[in-house]
C-alpha positions in Angstrom: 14.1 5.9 4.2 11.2 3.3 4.4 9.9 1.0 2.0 6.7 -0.8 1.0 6.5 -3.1 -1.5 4.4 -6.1 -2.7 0.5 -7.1 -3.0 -2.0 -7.7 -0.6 -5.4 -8.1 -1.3 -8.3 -6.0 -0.6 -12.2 -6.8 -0.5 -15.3 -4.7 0.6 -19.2 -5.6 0.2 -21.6 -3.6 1.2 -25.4 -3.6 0.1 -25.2 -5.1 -3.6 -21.7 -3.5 -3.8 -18.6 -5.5 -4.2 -15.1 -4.3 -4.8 -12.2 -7.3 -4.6 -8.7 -6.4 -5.9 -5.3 -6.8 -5.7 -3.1 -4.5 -4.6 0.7 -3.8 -6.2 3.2 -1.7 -6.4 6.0 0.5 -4.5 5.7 3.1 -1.8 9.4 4.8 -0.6 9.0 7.7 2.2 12.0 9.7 3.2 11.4 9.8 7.0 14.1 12.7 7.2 12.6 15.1 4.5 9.2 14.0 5.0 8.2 13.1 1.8 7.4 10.2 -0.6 10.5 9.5 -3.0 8.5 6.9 -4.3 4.8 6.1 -5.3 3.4 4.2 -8.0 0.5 1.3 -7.0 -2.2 -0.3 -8.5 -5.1 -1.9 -7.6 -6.7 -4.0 -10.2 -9.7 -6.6 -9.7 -13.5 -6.9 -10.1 -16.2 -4.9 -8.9 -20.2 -5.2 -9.1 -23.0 -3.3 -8.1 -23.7 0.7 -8.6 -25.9 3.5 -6.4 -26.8 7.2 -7.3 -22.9 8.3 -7.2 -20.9 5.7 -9.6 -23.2 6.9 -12.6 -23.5 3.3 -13.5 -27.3 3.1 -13.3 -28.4 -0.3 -14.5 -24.6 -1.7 -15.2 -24.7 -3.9 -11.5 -22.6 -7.3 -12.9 -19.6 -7.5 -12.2 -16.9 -6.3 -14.4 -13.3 -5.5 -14.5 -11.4 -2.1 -12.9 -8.7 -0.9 -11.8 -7.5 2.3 -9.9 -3.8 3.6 -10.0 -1.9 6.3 -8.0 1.5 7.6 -8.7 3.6 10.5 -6.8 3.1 13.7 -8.8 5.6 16.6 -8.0 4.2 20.2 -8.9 
């Protein structure tokens, strides 16, 4: 199996869009069944700006957010 685990950080601008976070969390893959075991991060930081498909209209300073993503077996 390989691991991943940690924080890096991430940053993007682009136009009057900023995103700058953190990333954490734990990813475990299981090279011989070819699957994730394991999946739970986080990123967490500060974003500003909005365009025509955020549905933030006039809400451009920056503020708080955070986006999570977690293994879900159906």
């Amino acid at each position: 199996m390989s691991g991943l685990a940690g924080r890096a950080p991430i940053s993007t601008s682009e136009g009057n869009r900023v995103l700058a976070t953190q990333v954490h969390g734990r990813a475990t893959f299981d090279e011989t069944a070819g699957e994730f075991r394991e999946f739970k991060i986080v990123a967490a930081g500060q974003r500003q700006g909005a365009n025509q498909f955020n549905a933030r209209g006039d809400d451009q300073a920056a503020a708080p957010m955070g986006v999570a993503w977690r293994l879900h077996k159906g």
